[in-house]
C-alpha positions as MATLAB code, in Angstrom:
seq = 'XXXXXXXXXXXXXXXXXXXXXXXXXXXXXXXXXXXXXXXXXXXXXXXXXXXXXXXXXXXXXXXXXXXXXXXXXXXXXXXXXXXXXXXXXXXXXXXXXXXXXXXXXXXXXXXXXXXXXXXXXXXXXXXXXXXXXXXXXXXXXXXXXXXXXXXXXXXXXXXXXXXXXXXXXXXXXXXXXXXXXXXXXXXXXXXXXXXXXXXXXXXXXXXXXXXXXXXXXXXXXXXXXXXXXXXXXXXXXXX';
ca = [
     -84.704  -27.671   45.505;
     -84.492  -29.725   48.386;
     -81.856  -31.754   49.686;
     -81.042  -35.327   50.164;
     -80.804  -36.105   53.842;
     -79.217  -39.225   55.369;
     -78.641  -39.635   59.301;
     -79.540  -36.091   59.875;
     -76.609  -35.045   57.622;
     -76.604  -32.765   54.258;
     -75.693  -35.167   51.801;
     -71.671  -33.637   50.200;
     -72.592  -32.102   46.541;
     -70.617  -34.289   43.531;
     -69.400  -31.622   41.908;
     -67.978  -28.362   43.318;
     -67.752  -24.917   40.716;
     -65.418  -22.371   41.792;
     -65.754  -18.525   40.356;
     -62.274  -17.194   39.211;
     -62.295  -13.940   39.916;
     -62.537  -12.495   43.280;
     -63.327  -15.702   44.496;
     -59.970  -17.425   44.329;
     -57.969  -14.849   43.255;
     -57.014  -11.488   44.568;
     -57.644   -8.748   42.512;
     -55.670   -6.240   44.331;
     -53.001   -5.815   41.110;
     -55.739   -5.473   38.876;
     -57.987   -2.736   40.988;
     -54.930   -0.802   41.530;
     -53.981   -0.666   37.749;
     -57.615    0.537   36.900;
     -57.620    3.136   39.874;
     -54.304    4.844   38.992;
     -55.233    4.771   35.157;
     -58.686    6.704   36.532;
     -56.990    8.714   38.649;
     -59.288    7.488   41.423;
     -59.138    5.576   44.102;
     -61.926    3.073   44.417;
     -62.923    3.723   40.789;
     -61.992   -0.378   39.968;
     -64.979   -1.194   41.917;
     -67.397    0.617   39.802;
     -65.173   -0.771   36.525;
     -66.192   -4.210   37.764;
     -69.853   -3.840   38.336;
     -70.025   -1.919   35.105;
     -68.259   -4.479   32.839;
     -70.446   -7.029   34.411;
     -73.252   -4.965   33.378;
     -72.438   -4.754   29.787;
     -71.635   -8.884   29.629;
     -75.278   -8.917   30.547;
     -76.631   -6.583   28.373;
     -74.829   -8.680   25.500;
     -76.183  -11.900   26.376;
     -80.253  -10.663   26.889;
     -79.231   -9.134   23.452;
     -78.181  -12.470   21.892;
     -74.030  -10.695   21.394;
     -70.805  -12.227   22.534;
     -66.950  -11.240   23.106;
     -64.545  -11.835   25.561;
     -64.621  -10.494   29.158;
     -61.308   -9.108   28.733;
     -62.467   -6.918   25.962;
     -65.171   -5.598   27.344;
     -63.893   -5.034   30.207;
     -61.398   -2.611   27.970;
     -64.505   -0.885   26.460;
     -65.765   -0.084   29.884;
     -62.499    1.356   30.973;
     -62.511    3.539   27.850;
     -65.736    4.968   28.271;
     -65.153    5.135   32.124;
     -61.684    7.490   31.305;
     -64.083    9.538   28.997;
     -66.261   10.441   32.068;
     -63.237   11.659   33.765;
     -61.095   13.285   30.937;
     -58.526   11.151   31.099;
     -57.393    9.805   27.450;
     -57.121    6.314   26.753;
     -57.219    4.393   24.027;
     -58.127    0.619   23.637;
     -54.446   -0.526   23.648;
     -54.059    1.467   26.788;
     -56.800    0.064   28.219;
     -56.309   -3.590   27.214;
     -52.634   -2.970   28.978;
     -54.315   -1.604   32.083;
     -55.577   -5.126   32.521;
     -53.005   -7.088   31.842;
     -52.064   -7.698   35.753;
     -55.749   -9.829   35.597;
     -53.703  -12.522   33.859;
     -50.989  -12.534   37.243;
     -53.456  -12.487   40.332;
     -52.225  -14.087   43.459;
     -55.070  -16.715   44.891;
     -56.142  -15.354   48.462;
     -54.120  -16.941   51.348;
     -56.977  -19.533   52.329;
     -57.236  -20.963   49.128;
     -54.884  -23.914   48.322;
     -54.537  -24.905   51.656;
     -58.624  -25.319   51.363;
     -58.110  -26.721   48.013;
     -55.799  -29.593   48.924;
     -58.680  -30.339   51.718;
     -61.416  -31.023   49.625;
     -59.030  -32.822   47.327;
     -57.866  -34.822   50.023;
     -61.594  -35.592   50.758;
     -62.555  -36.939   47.227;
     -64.318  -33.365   45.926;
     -64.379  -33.285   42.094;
     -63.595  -29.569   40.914;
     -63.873  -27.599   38.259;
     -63.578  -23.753   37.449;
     -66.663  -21.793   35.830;
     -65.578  -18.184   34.612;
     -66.277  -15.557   33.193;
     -63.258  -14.893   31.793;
     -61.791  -16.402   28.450;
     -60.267  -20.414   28.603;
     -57.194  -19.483   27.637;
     -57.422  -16.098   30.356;
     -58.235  -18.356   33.106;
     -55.821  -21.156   32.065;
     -53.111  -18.399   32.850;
     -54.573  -17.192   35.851;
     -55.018  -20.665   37.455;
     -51.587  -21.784   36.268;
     -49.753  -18.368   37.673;
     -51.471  -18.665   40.806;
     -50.364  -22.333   41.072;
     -53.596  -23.812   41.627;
     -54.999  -24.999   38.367;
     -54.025  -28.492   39.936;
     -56.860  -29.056   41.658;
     -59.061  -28.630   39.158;
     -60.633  -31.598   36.614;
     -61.572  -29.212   34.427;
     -61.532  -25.426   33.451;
     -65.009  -24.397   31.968;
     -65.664  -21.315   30.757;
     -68.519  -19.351   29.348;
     -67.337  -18.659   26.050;
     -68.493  -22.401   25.694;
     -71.903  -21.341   25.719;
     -71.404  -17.295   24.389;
     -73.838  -16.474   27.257;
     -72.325  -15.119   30.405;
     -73.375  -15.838   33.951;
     -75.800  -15.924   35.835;
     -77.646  -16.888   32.484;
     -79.082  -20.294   33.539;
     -77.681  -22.126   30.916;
     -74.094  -21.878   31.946;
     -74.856  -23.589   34.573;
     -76.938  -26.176   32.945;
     -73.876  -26.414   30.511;
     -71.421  -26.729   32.988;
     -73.366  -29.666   35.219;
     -73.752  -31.495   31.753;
     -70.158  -30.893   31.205;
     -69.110  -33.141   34.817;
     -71.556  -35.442   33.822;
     -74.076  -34.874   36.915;
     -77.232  -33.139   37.371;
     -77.487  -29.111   38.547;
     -78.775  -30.067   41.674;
     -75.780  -32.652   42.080;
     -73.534  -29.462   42.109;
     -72.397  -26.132   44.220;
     -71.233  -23.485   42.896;
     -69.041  -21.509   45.444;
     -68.638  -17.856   44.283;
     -67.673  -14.186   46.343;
     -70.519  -12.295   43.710;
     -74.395  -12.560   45.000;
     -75.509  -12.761   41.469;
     -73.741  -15.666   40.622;
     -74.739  -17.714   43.365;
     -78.619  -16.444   42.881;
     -77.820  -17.422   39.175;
     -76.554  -21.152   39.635;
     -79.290  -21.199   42.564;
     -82.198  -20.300   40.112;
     -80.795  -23.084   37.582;
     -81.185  -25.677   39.970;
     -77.402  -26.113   41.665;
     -76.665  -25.753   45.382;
     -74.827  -22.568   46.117;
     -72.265  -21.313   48.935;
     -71.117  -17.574   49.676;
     -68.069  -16.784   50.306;
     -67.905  -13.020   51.822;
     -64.794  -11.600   50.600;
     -65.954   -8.189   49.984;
     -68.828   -5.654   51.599;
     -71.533   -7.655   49.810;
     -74.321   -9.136   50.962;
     -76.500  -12.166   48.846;
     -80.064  -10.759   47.105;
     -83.028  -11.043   49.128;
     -85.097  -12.236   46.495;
     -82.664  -14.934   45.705;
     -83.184  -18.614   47.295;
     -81.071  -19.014   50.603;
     -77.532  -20.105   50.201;
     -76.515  -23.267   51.697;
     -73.173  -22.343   53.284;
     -71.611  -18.998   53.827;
     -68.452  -17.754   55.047;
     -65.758  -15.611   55.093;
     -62.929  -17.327   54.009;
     -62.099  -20.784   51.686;
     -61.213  -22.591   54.768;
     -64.271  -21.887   57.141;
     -66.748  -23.003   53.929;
     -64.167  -26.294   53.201;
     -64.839  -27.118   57.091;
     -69.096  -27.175   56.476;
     -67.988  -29.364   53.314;
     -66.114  -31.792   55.433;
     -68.845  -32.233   57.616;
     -71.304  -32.949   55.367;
     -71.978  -36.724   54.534;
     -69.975  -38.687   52.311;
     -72.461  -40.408   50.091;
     -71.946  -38.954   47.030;
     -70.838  -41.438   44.215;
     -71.580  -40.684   40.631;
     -74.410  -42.830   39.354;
];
């Protein structure tokens, strides 16, 4: 996809799409939770990649249910490898600090920036609407947002294209009217493949996929990518 050009400037996206997850919010209280209920340290990290695996494997196999849950199942099978007995309700209570996450430090103050500059924003998760309504709302932040979309809207999980089809339709703009700023390669390969503009932000030791198209911004922190938004030109009014 190309991009519209005016006076040598990127034309500013219409739409901005935040990830939850990582992204905005620290998952610090969570990962600990999961590592002391494992009994090892680090062991949240392969929890995460693992539930994300199984979201997938239920949407290429035409299932749905809610991250949360699955995210439960993983954590039960997970214990299993590792002799550690837990049942569901243990598990589900294990990941109850994902519903209290602090947003990272850079966040609102980048937040009230684009506001300030006329950015429409929504959230696309994951997670369930009435899971990131809590998150968003404990973290004080769910202010900033014109809407909270989530994928249980579409019972297909991202990076499945059609989220993000779903979600552009949902603003009222075209994919490639949109960015969708996210700290997890595959979901900025996903929205990139379906036609959006993407941006990287690097919170953890990953790197984007190779085969993926190039994002358009990267950086380390909210406030770093907010500063290439700013300078990008304003000549983005909805048709």
């Amino acid at each position: 996809m190309g991009l519209n050009m005016s006076d040598d400037l990127v034309q500013r996206p219409k739409v901005l799409f935040f990830d939850v997850n990582e992204t905005l919010l620290d998952l610090t209280p969570l990962n600990d939770s999961i590592d002391s209920v494992l009994l090892e340290h680090n062991a949240s990290t392969l929890w995460f990649t693992t539930m994300l695996q199984y979201a997938l494997v239920m949407t290429v196999s035409d299932q749905y249910a809610p991250l949360q849950n699955i995210g439960a199942s993983v954590l039960v099978m997970m214990a299993k490898d590792r002799d550690v007995n837990l049942s569901e309700d243990d598990a589900k209570s294990a990941l109850l600090p994902l519903l209290s996450l602090p947003s990272h430090p850079d966040v609102r103050p980048a937040l009230m920036k684009l506001r300030d500059a006329g950015f429409r924003m929504a959230t696309l998760t994951n997670s369930s609407s009435a899971g990131s309504s809590s998150q968003l709302e404990y973290a004080g932040i769910a202010e900033f947002f014109e809407k909270q979309l989530s994928v249980e809207s579409t019972r297909k999980f991202k990076p499945h294209r059609d989220v993000y089809r779903w979600a552009s339709d949902e603003m009222a703009v075209r994919p490639e009217e949109c960015m969708l700023i996210a700290a997890h390669p595959w979901d900025v390969a996903g929205a990139a493949w379906a036609g959006m503009r993407a941006a990287f932000i690097a919170r953890v030791s990953n790197q984007t996929f190779p085969p993926a198209k190039p994002v358009e911004c990267r950086s380390s922190d909210m406030d770093a990518l907010a500063t290439q938004l700013l300078a990008m030109n304003n000549n983005s009014r909805v048709d």
